[in-house]
N, C-alpha and C positions, 0 to 999 in steps of 0.2 A: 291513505296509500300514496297520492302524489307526493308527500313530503319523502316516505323512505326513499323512494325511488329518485328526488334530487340527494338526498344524503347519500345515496349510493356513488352518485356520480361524482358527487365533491369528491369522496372518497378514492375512487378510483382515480381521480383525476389529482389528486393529491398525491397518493402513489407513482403514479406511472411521471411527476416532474422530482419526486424524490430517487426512484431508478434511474430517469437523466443525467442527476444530477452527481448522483454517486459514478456513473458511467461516465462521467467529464472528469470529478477530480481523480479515478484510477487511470486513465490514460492523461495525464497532465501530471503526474506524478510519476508513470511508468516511463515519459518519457523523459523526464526531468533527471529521472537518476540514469538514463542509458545517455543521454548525454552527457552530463556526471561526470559518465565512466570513461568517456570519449576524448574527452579534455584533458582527463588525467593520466588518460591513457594506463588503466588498469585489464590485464587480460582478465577474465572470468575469474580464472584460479583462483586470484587474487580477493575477491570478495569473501569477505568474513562476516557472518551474520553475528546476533548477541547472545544469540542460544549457543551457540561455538565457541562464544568465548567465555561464558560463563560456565561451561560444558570442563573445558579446560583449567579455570579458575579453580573452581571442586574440584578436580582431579591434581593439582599441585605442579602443572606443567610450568613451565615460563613462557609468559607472554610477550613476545616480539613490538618492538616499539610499531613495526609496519604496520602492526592489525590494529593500530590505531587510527 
C-alpha cells in the first residue's frame, strides 16, 4: 500500500510542475508576440494566421507581399 500511495504523489507532483511549466511558456510567448506586435506597430487587423493563408492559397486568390 505504502508504495502506491508514494507513486501517487510523484505522480501528481509531476503533473502539477508540468501544468507550471506549460502555464510559463504560454504567457512568455503570449507576451512575446504582443510585444511583437508593439514594436512593429501592426493594428490587429493586420494579423494573418496560416490557416488564412493557406485558406487563400486553395482558393486561387493573390497573396499580398504584406501577409508576409
Amino acid at each position: 500500500m505504502q508504495k502506491s500511495v508514494r507513486q501517487r504523489v510523484v505522480l501528481v507532483a509531476l503533473l502539477g510542475v508540468l501544468v507550471l511549466l506549460g502555464v510559463f511558456l504560454y504567457r512568455q510567448l503570449h507576451v512575446g508576440w504582443f510585444l511583437f506586435a508593439l514594436r512593429h506597430d501592426y493594428p490587429p487587423k493586420t494579423f494573418v494566421t496560416v490557416r488564412s493563408l493557406l485558406h487563400k492559397a486553395e482558393r486561387g486568390y493573390p497573396l499580398s507581399a504584406e501577409e508576409f
